[in-house]
Each structure stands twice: as structure tokens, then as C-alpha cells.
MDAnalysis code that builds the backbone (N, CA, C; Angstrom):
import MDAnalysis as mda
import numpy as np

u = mda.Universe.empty(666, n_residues=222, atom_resindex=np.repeat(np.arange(222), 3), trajectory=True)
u.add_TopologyAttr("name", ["N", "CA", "C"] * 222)
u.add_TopologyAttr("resid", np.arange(1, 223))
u.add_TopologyAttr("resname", ["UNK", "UNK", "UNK", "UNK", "UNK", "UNK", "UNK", "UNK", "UNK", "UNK", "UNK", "UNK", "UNK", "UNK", "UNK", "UNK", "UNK", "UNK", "UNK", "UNK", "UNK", "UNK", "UNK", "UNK", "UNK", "UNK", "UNK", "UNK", "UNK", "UNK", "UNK", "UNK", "UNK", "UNK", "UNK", "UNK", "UNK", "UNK", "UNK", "UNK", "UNK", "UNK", "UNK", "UNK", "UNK", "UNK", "UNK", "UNK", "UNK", "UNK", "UNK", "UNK", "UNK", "UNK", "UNK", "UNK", "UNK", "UNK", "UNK", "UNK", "UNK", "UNK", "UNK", "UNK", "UNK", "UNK", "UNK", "UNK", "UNK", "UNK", "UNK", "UNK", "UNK", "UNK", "UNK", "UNK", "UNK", "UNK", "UNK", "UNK", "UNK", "UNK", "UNK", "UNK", "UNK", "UNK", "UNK", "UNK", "UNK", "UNK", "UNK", "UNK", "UNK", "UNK", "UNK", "UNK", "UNK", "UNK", "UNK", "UNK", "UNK", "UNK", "UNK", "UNK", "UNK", "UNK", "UNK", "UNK", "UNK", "UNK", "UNK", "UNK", "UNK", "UNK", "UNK", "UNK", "UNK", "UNK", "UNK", "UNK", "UNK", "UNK", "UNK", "UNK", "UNK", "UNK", "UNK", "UNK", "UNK", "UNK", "UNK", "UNK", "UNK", "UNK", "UNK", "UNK", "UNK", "UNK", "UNK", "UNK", "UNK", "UNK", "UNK", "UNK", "UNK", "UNK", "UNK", "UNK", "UNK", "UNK", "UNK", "UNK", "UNK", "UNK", "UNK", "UNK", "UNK", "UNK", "UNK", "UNK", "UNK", "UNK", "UNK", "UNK", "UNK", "UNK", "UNK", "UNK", "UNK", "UNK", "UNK", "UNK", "UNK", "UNK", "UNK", "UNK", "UNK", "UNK", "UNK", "UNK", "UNK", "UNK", "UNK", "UNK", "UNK", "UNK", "UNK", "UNK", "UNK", "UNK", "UNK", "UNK", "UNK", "UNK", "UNK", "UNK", "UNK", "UNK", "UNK", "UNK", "UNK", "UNK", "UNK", "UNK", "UNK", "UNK", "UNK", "UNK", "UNK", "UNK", "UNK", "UNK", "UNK", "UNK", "UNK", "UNK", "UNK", "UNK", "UNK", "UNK", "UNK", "UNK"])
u.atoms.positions = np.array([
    [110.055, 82.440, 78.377],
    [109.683, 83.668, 77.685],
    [110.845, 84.648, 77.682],
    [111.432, 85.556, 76.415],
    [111.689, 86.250, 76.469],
    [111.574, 87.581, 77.329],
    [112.563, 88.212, 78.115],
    [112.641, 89.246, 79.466],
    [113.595, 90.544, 79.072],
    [114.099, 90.009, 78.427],
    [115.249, 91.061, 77.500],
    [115.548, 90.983, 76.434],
    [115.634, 92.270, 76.001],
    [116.478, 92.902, 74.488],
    [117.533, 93.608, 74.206],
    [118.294, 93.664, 73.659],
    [119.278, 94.365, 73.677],
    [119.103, 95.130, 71.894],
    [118.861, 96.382, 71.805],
    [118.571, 96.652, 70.427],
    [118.989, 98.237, 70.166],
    [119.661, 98.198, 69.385],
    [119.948, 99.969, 68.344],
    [118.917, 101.252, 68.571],
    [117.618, 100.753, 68.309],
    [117.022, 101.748, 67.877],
    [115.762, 101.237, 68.274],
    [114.256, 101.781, 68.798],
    [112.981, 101.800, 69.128],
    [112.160, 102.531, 68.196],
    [111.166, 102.052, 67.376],
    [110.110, 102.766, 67.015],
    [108.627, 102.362, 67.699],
    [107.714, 103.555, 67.656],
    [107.048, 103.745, 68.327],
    [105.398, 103.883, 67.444],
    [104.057, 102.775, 67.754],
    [103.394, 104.145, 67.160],
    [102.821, 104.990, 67.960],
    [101.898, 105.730, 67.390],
    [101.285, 106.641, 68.309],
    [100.389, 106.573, 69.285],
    [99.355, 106.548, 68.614],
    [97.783, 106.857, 69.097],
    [97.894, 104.916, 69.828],
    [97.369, 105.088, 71.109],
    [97.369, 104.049, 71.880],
    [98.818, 103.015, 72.171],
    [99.858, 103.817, 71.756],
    [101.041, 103.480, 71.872],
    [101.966, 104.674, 73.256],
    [101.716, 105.494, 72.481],
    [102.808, 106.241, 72.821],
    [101.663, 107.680, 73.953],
    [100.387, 107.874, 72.915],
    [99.077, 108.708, 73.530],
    [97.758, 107.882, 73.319],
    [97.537, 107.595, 74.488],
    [95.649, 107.002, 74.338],
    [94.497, 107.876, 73.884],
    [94.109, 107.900, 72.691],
    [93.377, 108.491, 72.222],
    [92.109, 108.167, 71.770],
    [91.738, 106.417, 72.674],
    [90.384, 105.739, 72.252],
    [89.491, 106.405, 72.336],
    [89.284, 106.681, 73.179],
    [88.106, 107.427, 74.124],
    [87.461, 107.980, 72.754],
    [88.387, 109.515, 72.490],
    [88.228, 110.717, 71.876],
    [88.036, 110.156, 70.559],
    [88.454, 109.409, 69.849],
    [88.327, 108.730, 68.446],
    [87.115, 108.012, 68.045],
    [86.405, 107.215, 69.279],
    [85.515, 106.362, 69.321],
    [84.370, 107.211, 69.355],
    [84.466, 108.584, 70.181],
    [83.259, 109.133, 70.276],
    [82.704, 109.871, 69.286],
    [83.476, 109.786, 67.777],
    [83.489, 110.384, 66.756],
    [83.428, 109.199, 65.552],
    [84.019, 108.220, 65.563],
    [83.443, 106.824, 64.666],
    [81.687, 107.092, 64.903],
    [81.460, 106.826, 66.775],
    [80.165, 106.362, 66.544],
    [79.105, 107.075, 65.958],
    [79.830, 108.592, 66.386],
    [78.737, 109.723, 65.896],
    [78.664, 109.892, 64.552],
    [79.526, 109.177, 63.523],
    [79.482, 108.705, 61.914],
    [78.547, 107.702, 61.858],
    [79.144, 106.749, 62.478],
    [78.297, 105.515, 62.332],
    [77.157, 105.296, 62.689],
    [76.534, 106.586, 63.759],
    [75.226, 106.702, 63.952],
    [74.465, 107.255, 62.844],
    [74.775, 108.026, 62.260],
    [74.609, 108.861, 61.024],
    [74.439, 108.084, 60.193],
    [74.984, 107.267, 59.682],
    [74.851, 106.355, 58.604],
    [74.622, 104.905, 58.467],
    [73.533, 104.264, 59.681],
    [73.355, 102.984, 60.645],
    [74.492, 102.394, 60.034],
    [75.881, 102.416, 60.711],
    [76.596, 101.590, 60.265],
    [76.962, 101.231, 62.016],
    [77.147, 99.238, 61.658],
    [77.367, 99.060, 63.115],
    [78.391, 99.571, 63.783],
    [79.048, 99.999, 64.700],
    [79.981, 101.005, 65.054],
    [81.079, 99.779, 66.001],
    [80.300, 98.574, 66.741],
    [80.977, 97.641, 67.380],
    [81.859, 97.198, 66.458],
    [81.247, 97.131, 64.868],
    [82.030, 96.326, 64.112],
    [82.945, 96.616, 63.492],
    [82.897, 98.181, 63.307],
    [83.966, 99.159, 63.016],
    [85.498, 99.012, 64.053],
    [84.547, 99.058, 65.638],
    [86.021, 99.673, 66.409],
    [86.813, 98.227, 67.123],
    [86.076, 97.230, 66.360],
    [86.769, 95.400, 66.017],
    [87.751, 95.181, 65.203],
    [88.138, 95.693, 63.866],
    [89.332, 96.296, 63.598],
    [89.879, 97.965, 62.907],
    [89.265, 98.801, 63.567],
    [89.996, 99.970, 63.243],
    [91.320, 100.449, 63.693],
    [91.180, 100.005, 64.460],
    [92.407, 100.240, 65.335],
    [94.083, 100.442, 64.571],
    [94.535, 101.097, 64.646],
    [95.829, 101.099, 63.808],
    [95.722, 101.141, 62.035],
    [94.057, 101.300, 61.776],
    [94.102, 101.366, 60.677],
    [93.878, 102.980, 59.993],
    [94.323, 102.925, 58.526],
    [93.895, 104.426, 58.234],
    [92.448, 104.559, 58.061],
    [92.051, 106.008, 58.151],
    [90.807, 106.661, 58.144],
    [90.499, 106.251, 56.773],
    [90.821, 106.319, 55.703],
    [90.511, 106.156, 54.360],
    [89.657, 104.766, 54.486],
    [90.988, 104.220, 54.677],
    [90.973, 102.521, 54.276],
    [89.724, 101.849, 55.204],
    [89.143, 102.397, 56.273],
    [87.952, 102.001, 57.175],
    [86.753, 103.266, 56.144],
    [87.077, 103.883, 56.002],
    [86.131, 104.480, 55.424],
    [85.472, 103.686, 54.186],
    [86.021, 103.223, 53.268],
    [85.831, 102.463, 52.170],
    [85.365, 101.207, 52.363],
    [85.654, 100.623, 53.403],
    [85.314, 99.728, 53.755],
    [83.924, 99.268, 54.550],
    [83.524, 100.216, 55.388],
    [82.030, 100.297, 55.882],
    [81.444, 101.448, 55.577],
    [81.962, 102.939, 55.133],
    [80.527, 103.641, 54.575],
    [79.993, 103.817, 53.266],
    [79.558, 104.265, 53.032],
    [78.678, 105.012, 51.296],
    [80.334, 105.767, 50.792],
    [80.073, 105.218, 48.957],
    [81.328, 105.767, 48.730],
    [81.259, 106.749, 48.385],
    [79.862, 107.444, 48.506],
    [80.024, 108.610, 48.485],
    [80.590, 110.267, 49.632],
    [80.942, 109.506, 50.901],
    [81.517, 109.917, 51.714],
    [82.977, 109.511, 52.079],
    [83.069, 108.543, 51.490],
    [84.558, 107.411, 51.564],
    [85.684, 108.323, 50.642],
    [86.207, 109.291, 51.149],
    [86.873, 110.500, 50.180],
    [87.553, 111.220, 51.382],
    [88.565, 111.806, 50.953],
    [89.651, 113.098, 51.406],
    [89.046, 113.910, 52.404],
    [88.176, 114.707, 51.587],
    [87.294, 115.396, 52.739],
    [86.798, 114.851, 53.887],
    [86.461, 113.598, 53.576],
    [85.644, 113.135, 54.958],
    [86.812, 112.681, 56.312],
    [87.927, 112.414, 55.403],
    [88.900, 112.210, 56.241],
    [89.407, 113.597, 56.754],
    [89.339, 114.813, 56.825],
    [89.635, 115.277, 56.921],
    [88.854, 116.429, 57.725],
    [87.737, 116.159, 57.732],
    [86.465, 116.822, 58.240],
    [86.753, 115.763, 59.897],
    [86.497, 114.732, 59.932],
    [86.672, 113.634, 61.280],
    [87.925, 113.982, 61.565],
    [89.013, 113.948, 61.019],
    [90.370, 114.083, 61.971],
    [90.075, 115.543, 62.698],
    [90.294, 116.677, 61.777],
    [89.998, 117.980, 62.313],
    [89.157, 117.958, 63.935],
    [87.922, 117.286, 63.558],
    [87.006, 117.314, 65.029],
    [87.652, 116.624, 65.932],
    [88.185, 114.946, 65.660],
    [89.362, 114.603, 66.558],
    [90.229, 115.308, 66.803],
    [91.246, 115.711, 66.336],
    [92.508, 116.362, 66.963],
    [92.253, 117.935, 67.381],
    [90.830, 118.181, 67.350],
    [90.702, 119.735, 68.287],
    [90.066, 119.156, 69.497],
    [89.773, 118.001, 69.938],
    [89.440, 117.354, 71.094],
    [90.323, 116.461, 72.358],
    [90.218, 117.112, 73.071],
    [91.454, 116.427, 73.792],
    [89.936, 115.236, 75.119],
    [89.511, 114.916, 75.010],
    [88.658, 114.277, 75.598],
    [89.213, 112.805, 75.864],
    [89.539, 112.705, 77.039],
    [90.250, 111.121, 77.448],
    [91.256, 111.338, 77.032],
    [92.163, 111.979, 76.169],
    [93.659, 112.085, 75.755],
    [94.543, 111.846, 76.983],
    [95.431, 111.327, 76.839],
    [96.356, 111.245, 77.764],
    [97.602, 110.428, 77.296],
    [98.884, 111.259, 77.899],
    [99.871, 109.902, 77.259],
    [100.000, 109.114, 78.377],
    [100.396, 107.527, 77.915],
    [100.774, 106.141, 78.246],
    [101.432, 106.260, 79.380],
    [100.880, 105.685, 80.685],
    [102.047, 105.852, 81.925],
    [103.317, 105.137, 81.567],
    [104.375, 106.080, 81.924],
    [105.623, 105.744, 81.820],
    [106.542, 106.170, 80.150],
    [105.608, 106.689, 79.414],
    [106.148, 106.920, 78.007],
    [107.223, 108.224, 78.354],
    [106.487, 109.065, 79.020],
    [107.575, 110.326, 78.908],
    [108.527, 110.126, 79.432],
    [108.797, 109.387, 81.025],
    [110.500, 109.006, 81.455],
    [110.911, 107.773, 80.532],
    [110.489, 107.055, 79.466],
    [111.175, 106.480, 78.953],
    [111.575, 107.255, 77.710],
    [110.851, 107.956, 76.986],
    [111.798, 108.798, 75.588],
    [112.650, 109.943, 76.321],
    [112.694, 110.351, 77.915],
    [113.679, 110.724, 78.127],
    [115.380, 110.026, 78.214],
    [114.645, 108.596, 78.404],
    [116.290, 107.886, 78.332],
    [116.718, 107.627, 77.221],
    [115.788, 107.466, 76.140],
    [117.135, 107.009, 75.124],
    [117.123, 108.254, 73.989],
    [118.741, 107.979, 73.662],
    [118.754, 109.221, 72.394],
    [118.092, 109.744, 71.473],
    [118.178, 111.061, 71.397],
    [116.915, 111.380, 70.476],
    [117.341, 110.687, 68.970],
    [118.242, 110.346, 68.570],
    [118.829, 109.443, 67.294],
    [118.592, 108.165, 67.308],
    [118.018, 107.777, 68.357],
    [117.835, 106.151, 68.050],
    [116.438, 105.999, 68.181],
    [115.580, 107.020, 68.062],
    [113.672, 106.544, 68.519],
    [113.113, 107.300, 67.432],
    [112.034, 106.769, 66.630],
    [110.997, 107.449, 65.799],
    [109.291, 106.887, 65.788],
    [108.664, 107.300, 65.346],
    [107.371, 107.474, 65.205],
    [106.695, 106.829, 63.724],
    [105.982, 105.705, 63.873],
    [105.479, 105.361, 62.555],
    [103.702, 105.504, 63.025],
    [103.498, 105.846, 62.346],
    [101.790, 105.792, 62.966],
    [100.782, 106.160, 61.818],
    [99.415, 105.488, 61.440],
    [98.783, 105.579, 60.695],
    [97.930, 106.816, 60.512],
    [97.931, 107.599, 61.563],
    [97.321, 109.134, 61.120],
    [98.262, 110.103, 60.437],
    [97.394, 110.779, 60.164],
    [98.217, 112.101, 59.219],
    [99.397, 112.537, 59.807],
    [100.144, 113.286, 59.081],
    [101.124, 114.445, 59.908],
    [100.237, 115.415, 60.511],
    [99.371, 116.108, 60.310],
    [98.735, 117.092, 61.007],
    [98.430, 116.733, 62.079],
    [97.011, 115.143, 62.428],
    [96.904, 114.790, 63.338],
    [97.801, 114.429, 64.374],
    [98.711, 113.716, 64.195],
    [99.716, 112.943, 64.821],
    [100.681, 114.574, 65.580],
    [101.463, 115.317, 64.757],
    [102.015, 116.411, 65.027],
    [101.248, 117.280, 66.049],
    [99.446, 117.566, 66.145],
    [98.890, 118.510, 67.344],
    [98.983, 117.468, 67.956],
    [99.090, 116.183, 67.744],
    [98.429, 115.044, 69.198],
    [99.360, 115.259, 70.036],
    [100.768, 114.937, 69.776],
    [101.911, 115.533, 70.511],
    [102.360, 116.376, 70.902],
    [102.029, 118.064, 70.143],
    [102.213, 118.864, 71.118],
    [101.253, 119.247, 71.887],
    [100.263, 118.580, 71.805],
    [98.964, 118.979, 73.105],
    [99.398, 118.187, 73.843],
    [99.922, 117.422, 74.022],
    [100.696, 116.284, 75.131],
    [101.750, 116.705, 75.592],
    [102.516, 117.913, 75.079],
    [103.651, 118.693, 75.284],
    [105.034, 117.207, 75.264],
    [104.500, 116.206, 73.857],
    [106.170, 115.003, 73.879],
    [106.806, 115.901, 72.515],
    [107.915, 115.028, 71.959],
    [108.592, 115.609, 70.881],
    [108.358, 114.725, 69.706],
    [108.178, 116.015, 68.756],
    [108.175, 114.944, 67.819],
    [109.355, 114.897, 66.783],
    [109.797, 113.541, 66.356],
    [111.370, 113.188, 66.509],
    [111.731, 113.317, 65.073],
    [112.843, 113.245, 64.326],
    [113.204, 113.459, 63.292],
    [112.738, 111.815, 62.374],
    [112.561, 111.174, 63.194],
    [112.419, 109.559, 62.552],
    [110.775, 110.236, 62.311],
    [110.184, 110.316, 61.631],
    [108.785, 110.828, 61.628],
    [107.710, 110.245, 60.160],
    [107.356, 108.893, 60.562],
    [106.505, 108.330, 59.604],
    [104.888, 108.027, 59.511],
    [104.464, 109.515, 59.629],
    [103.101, 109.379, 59.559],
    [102.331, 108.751, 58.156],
    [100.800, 108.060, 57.810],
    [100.466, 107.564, 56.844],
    [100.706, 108.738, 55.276],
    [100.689, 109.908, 55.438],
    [101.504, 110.984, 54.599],
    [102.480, 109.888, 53.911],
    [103.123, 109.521, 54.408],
    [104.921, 109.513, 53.970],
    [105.440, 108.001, 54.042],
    [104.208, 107.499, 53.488],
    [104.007, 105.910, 53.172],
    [103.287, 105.442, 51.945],
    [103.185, 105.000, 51.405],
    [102.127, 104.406, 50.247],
    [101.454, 103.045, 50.337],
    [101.903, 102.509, 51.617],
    [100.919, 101.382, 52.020],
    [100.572, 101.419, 53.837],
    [99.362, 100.923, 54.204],
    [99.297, 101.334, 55.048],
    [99.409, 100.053, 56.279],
    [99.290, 99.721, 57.224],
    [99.853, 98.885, 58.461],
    [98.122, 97.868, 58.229],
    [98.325, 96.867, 57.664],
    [99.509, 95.860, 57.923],
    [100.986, 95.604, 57.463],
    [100.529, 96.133, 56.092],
    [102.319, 96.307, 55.825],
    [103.291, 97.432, 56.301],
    [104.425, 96.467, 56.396],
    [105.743, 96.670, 57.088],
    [106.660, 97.919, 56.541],
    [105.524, 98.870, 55.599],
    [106.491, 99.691, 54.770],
    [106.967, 100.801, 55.820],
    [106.294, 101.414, 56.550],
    [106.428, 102.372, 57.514],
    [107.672, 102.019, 58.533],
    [107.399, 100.396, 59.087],
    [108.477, 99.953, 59.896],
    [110.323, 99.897, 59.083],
    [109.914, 99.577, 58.116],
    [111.183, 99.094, 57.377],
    [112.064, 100.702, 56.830],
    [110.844, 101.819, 56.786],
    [111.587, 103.400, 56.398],
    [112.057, 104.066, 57.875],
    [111.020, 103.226, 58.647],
    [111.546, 103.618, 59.918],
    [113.237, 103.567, 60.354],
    [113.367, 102.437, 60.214],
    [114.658, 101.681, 60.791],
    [115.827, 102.031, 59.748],
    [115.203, 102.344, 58.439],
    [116.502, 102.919, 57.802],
    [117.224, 104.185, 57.777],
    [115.597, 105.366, 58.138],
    [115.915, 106.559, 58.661],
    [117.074, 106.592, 59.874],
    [116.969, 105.265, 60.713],
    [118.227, 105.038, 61.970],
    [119.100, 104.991, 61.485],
    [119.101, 104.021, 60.092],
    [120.219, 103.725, 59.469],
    [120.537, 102.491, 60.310],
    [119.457, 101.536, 60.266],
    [119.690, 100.525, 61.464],
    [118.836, 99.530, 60.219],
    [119.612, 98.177, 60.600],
    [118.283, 96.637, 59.865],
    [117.553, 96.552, 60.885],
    [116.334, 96.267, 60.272],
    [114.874, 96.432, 61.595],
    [114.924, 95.276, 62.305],
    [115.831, 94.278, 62.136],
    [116.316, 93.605, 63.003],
    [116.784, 93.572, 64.535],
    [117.418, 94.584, 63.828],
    [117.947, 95.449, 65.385],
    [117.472, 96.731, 65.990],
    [115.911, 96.665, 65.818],
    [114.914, 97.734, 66.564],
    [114.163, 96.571, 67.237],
    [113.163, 97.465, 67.888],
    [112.084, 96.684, 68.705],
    [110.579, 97.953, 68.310],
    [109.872, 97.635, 68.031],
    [108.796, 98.597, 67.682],
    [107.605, 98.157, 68.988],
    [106.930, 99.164, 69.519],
    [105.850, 99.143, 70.700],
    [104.485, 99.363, 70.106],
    [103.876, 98.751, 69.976],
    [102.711, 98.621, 69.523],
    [100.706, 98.062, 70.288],
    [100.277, 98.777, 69.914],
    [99.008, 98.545, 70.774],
    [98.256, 97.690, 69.579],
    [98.328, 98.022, 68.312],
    [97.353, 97.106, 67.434],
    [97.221, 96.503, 66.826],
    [96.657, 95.059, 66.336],
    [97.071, 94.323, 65.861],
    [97.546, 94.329, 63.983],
    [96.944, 95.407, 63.765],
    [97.788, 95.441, 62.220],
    [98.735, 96.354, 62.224],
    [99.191, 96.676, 63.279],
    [100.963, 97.520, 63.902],
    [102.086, 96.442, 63.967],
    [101.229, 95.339, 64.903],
    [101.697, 94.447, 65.554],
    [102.382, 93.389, 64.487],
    [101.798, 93.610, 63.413],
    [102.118, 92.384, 61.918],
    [102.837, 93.057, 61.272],
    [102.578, 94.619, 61.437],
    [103.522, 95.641, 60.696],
    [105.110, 95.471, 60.632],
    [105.201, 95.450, 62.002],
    [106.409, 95.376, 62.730],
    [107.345, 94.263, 62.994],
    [106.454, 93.024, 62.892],
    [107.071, 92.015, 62.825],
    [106.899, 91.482, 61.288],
    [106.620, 92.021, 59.964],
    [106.932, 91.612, 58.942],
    [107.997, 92.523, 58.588],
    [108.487, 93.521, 59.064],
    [109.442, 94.344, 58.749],
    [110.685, 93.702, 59.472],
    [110.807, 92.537, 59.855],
    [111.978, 92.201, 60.771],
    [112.263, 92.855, 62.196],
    [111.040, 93.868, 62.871],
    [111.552, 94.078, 63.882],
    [110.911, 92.797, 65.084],
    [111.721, 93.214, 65.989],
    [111.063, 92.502, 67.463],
    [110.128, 93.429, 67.764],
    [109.054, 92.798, 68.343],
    [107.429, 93.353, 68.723],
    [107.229, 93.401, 70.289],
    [106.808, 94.876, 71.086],
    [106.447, 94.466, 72.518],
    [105.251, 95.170, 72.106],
    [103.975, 94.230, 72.821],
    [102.334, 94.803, 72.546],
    [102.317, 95.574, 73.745],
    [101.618, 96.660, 73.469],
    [100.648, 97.414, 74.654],
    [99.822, 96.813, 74.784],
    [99.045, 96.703, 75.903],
    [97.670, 95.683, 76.179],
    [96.460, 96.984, 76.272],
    [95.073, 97.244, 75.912],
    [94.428, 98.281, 75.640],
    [92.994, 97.719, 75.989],
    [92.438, 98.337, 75.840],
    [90.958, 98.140, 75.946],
    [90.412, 97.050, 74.614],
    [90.991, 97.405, 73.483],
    [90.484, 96.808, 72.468],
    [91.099, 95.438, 71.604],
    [92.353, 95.357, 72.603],
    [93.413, 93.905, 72.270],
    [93.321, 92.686, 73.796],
    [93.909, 92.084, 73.218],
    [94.471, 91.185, 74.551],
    [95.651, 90.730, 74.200],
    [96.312, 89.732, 75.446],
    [97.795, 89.424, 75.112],
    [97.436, 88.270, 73.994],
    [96.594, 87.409, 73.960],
    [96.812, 86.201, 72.847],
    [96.328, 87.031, 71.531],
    [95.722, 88.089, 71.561],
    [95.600, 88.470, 70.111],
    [96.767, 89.005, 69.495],
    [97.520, 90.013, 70.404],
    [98.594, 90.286, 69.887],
    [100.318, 89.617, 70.148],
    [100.197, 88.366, 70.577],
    [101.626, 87.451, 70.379],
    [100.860, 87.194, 69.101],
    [99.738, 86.436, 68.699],
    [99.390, 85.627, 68.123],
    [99.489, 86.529, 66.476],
    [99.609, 87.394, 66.402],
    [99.855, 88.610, 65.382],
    [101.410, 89.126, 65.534],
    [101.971, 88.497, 66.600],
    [103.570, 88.455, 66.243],
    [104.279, 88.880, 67.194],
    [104.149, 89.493, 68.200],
    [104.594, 90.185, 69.502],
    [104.921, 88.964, 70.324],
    [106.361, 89.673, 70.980],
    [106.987, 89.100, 71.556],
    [106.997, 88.352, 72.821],
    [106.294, 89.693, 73.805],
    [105.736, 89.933, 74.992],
    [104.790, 91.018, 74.843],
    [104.064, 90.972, 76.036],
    [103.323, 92.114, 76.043],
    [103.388, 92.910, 77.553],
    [102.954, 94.449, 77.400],
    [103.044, 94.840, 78.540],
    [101.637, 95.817, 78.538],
    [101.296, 96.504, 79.890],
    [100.528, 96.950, 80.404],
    [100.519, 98.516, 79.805],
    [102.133, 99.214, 80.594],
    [102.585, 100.288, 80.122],
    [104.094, 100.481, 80.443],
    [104.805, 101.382, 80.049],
    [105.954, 101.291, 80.089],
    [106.542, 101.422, 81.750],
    [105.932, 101.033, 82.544],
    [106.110, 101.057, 83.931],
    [106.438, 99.698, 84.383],
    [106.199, 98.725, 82.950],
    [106.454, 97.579, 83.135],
    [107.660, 97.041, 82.711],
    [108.185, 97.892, 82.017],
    [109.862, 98.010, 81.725],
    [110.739, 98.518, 82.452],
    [112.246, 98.122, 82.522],
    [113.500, 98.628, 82.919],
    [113.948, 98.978, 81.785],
    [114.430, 100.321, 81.044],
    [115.142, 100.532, 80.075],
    [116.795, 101.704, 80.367],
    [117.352, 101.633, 79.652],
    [118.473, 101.599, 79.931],
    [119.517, 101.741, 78.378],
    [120.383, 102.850, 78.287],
    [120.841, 102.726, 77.325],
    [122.515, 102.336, 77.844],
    [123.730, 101.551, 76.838],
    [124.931, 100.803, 77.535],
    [125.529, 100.958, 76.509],
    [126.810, 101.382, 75.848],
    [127.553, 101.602, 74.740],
    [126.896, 101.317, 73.354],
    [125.898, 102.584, 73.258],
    [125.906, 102.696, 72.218],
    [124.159, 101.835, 72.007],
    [123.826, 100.822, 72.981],
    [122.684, 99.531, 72.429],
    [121.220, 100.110, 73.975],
    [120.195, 99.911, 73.193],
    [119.123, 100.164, 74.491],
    [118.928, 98.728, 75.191],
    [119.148, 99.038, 76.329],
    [118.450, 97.132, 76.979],
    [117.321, 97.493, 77.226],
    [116.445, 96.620, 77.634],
    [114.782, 96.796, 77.348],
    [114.738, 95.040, 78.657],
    [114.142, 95.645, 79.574],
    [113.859, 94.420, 80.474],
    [112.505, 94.470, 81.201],
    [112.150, 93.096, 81.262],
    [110.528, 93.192, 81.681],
    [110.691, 92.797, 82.827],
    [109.912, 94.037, 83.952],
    [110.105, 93.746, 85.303],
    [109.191, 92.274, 85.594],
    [109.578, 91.697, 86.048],
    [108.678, 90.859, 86.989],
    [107.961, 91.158, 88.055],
    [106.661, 90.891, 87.871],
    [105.601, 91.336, 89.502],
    [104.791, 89.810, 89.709],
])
């Protein structure tokens, strides 16, 4: 198995990447999905990494499947900090590497994504690709591939961290290398098996390290 990387540039997504925000997200699917008997298990089986729209259309009335509604649910999410917390080990690792070589692709809004982080008091980085500033959404690789050019890097030579499995395909159809977060709602064979390289727990499970110019990225052994 792969133990090391040696790579340019890291992108990141957010929500269960970088900040765990199941908890607080889930307790607001269900309270939709109670509302409208929609099964809610079957919803949070693949929502994960997906946009609000695109799950909306997909299991409710299309007469709620609209802008507003997305926008009415994020609002109540992102004024809730309930279970929020960022990822052990995320903040001493975006302290090591340059603020020029790390960005943010993630399927929520700029609004959402932007309070999630400063209620977490992290930064949010000039590489900045919320579903806003995309026209397709994860599974495709469009987010990863604007990512890595904003570096001015081939996504070849990034590594993207990912908790979900249509992040996880994101990232590895964009040419990057894939390390999975492991979560409540994945496991490790779902996400190699969706393209990831290795997987880890949290970034406590890494040695990282930046060396002329390249980040090394090493998986401790326990």
C-alpha cells in the first residue's frame, strides 16, 4: 500500500472533510423529510457531498425542489452550530503548508461554506470553489480540475482529502490522488473502491511536512 506522497498542492472539501457538520445537517434533512414522509435513511445513503438542489429534486415534491428551499434549509443549517466541530488535526495541518498551495472545493454555497469557517475561526483560502462557482456538481471533477489550476498546478500533482463518496470520484476523475476521511456514513472499501488511495481516520493520522517547494504527506503506522 501506498504510505507516501510527495505533491504541489492539497485541496480540501469541507463539510466532513475539513468541519464535521453531520450531526447539524442530518437534524434538518430529517425534519424535511419528516414533513414530507420522505424516507430520510434513504436520503442520508447518498447525500453526502451532494448539492442541496440536486437531492432535493431527486426525493421531494417539485414543488419545493427550488432556490428558496435551498436556501430556507441552509440558512437554518449554518445558524446552527450543533455537533459542529473541525476534524482532529485539520488546524495544525493548514498551519503547515502554504497558504498558496491549499484550497477548498466543496458542494455548499459560498455563504454556507464561508460562516461554516469562520464559526470554526479556520481561513478561508484564495483557492475557493464552492457549488456557486461550478456548473456541475461532485461527481464531476469540474470543481477539482478549477481547483488545481487556480494553483496553477496539473491535478496530478495535488492530493484532494475527502470524506464522500461522490468527492471521492470527483477527485480522482480530475487526475488528483485521493486520501478518504473515514465518517460515520462511509467505510474504507466504499471509498478506495470509488477511487481513494488510502484512507484515514483524521489528520492525526498523517505526518505532513513541506521540503523545497513539494508537501510530503506520510501515513503514520499504528
Amino acid at each position: 500500500m501506498v504510505n507516501q506522497l510527495v505533491v504541489s498542492g492539497i485541496l480540501f472539501d469541507l463539510d466532513g472533510t475539513l468541519i464535521d457538520t453531520i450531526e447539524c445537517i442530518e437534524i434538518y434533512w430529517r425534519k424535511l423529510c419528516d414533513e414530507y414522509s420522505i424516507d430520510a435513511d434513504e436520503l442520508f445513503s447518498v447525500c453526502h457531498g451532494v448539492q442541496t438542489i440536486k437531492l432535493l429534486e431527486r426525493f421531494f415534491p417539485k414543488e419545493i425542489a427550488n432556490q428558496k428551499t435551498v436556501e430556507e434549509l441552509e440558512y437554518k443549517v449554518m445558524n446552527d452550530t450543533t455537533g459542529v466541530f473541525v476534524v482532529e488535526g485539520a488546524r495544525e495541518l493548514l498551519a503547515k503548508i502554504p497558504y498558496t498551495k491549499w484550497g477548498i472545493v466543496t458542494s455548499g454555497t459560498h455563504l454556507m461554506a464561508v460562516t461554516r469557517i469562520n464559526q470554526m475561526k479556520l481561513t478561508v483560502p484564495d483557492c475557493f470553489f464552492p457549488s456557486d462557482k461550478v456548473s456541475k456538481s461532485k461527481p464531476d471533477p469540474e470543481g477539482y480540475i478549477k481547483g488545481a489550476q487556480f494553483l496553477g498546478l496539473n491535478p496530478r500533482d495535488c492530493v484532494v482529502f475527502e470524506d464522500a463518496i461522490a468527492g471521492v470520484k470527483a477527485g480522482f476523475s480530475a487526475g488528483c490522488t485521493v486520501i478518504g476521511i473515514l465518517s460515520s456514513h462511509t467505510n474504507e472499501k466504499q471509498l478506495i473502491e470509488a477511487g481513494a488511495t488510502f484512507c484515514i481516520r483524521n489528520y492525526n493520522d498523517l505526518e505532513v511536512k513541506t521540503e523545497n517547494g513539494k508537501i510530503l504527506i506520510s501515513l503514520i503506522q499504528k
